[in-house]
C-alpha positions in Angstrom: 34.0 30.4 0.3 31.0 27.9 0.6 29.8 26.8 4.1 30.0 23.3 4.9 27.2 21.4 3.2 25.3 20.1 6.4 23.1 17.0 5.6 22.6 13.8 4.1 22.9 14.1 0.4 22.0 11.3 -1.7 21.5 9.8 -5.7 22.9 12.6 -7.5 22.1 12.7 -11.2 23.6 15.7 -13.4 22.7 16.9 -17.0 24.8 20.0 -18.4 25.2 22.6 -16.1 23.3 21.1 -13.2 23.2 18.4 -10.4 19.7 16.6 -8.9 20.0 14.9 -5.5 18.0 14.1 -2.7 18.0 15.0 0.7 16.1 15.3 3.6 13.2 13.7 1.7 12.9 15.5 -0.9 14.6 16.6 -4.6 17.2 19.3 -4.8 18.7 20.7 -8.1 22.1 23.2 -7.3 24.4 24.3 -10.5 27.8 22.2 -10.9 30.2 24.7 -9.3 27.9 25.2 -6.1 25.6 27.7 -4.7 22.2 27.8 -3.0 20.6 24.7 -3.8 17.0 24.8 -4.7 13.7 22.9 -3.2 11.8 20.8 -6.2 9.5 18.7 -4.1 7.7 18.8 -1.5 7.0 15.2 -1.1 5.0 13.2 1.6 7.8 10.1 1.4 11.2 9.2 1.2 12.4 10.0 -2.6 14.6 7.7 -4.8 17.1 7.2 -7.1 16.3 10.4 -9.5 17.3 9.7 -13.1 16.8 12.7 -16.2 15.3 12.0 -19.1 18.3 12.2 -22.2 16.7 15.4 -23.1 17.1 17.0 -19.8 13.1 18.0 -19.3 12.1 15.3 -16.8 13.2 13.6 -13.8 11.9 9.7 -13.4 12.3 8.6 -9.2 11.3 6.3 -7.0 8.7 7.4 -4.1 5.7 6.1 -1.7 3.4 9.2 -1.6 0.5 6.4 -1.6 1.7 3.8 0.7 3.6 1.2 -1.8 7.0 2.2 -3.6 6.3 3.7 -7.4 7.7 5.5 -10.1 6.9 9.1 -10.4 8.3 12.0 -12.9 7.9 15.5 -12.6 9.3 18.0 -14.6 13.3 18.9 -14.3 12.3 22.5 -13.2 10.6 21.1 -10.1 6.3 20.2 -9.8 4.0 17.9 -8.5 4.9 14.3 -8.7 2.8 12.2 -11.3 2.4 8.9 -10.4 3.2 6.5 -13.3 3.2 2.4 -12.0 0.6 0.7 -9.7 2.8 -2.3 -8.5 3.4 -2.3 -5.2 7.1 -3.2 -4.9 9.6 -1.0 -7.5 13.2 -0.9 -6.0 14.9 2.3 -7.7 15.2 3.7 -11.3 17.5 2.3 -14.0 17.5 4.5 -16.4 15.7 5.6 -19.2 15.4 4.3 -23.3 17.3 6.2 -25.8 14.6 8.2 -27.4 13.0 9.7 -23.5 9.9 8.4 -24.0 9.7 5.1 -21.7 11.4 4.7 -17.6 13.3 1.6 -16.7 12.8 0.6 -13.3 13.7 -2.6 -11.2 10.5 -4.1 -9.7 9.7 -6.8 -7.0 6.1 -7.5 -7.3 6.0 -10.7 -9.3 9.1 -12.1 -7.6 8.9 -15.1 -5.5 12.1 -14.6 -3.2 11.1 -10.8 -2.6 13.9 -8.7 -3.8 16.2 -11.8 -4.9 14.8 -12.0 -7.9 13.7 -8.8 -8.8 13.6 -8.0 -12.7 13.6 -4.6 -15.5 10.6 -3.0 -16.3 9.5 -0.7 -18.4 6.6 1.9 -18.5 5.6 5.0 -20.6 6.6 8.7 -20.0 2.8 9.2 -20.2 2.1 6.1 -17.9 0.1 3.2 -18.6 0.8 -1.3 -18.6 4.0 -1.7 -17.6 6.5 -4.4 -19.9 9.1 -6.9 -19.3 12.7 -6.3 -20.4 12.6 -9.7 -20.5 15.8 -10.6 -19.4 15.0 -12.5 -16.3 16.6 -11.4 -12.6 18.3 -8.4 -12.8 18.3 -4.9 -11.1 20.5 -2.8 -13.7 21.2 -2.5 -17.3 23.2 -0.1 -19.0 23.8 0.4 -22.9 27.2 1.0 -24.0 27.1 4.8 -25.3 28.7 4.8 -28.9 27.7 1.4 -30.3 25.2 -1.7 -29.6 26.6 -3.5 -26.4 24.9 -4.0 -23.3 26.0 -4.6 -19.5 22.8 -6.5 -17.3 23.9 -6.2 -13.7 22.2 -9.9 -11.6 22.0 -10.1 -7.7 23.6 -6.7 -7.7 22.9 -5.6 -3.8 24.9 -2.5 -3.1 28.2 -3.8 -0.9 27.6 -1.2 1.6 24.4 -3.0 2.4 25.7 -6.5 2.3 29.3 -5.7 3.3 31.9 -8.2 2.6 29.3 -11.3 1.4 30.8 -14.2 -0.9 27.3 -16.6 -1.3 25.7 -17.6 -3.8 23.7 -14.6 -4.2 26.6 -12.3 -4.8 27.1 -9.8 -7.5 27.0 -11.1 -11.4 28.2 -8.9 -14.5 26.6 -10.6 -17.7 27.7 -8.8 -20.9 26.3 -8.9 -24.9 28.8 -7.2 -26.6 27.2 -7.2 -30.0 23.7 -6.0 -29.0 22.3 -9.2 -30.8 20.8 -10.7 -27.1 23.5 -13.3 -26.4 24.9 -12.5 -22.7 28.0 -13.8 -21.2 29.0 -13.7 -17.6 32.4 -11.6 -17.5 34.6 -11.6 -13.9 33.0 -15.0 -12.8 36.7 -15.4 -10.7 36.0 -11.8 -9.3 37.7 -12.2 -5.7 34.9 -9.3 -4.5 31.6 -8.7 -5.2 30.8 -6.8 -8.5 27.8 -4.9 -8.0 25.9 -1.9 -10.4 27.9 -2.2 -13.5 27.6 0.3 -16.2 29.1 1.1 -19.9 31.1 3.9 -20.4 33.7 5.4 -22.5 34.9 2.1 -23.8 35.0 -0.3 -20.5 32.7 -1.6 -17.9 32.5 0.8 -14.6 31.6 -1.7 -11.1 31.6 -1.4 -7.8 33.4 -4.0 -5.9 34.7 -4.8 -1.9 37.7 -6.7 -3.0 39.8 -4.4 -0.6 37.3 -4.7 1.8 35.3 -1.4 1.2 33.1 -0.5 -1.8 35.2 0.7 -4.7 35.1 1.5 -8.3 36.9 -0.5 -10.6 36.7 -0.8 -14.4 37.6 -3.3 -17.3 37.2 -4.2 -20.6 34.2 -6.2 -22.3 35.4 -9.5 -21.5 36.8 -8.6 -18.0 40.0 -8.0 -18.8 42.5 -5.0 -18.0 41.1 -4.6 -14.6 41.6 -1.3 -12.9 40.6 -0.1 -9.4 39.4 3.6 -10.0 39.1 4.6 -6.5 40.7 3.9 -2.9 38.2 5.1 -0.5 38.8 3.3 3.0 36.8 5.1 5.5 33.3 5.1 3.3 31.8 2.7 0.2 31.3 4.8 -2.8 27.9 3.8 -4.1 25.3 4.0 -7.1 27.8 4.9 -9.6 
């Protein structure tokens, strides 16, 4: 029997076999069914939302080991960080494009209402100029797995940071279910506020405080068939 995991253990990512999180500053990789977990970094800053590569051979995160919040990868089996952006202001890692060779990431440094209106980003696995995704304020995007439709994820702040807010800046799921570029906004009568959505097995995965604590619920395309998937009431689930 496993001791009690004593700790804070945070943005776990998971390919095959094994699970990446962080935790006391720094990147941890353990196998699925537990056991000693294993040091990967030995960083000089708070690490961030880690995210592997579809291949499974790299980790793209989030860190400050200069000062200023930028995206670093490293190798999945642990390594020095290589710095890839020189922005000043990236929020977390979204994800990564289809073929492994780009990072998505959610940056603030050409926004005017600081993280209000941050937008997607991409930039090589081998660095270089970063690009615009192009699809104005947003912090997530997610690509529906088997066919062309994507889920863009505006204002999404996660609830356990802005708990129980209904403004005007609250949670927006905009959806193109064709993959052709036309987005329309799904759960616009959403009592709660539906933050981080992502595609997945055929419907929409969100967080959302309509009970009050984060949650995640699910529904189809166009919002409908809506489904709380989990009743936590003590603690917000988070970064699904």
């Amino acid at each position: 029997m496993h001791s009690p995991v004593l700790g804070y253990l945070r943005f776990p990512t998971f390919a095959k076999n094994q699970l990446y999180f962080v935790a006391e500053d720094n990147l941890w990789e353990v196998a699925l069914e537990g056991g000693r977990a294993q040091r990967l970094t030995e960083s000089r800053s708070e690490l961030q939302t880690p995210r592997l590569s579809p291949c499974g051979r790299w980790l793209a995160l989030v860190a400050a080991e200069e000062g200023e919040q930028e995206v670093y990868c490293l190798p999945a089996e642990g390594g020095p960080l290589r710095r890839l952006t020189y922005v000043g202001h990236v929020l977390h890692i979204d994800g990564w494009s289809a073929d492994g060779t780009s990072i998505r990431f959610c940056g603030a440094h050409r926004s005017i209402h600081g993280n209000a209106d941050a937008q997607l980003y991409e930039v090589s696995l081998e660095g270089g100029p970063i690009h615009s995704v192009n699809l104005g304020p947003a912090r997530t995007l997610s690509t529906e797995p088997a066919g062309l439709g994507r889920v863009l994820g505006r204002n999404t702040v996660q609830n356990s940071r802005w708990k129980r807010y209904r403004g005007g800046c609250h949670g927006e799921i905009w959806v193109d279910a064709s993959g052709e570029g036309t987005f329309e906004r799904t759960l616009g009568d959403h009592p709660g506020n539906p933050v981080a959505p992502i595609w997945w097995q055929g419907r929409i995965y969100f967080l959302s405080d309509v009970d009050r604590t984060g949650n995640l619920w699910s529904c189809q395309s166009d919002g409908s068939d809506l489904r709380q998937e989990t009743k936590e009431t003590g603690f917000y689930v988070r970064q699904p």
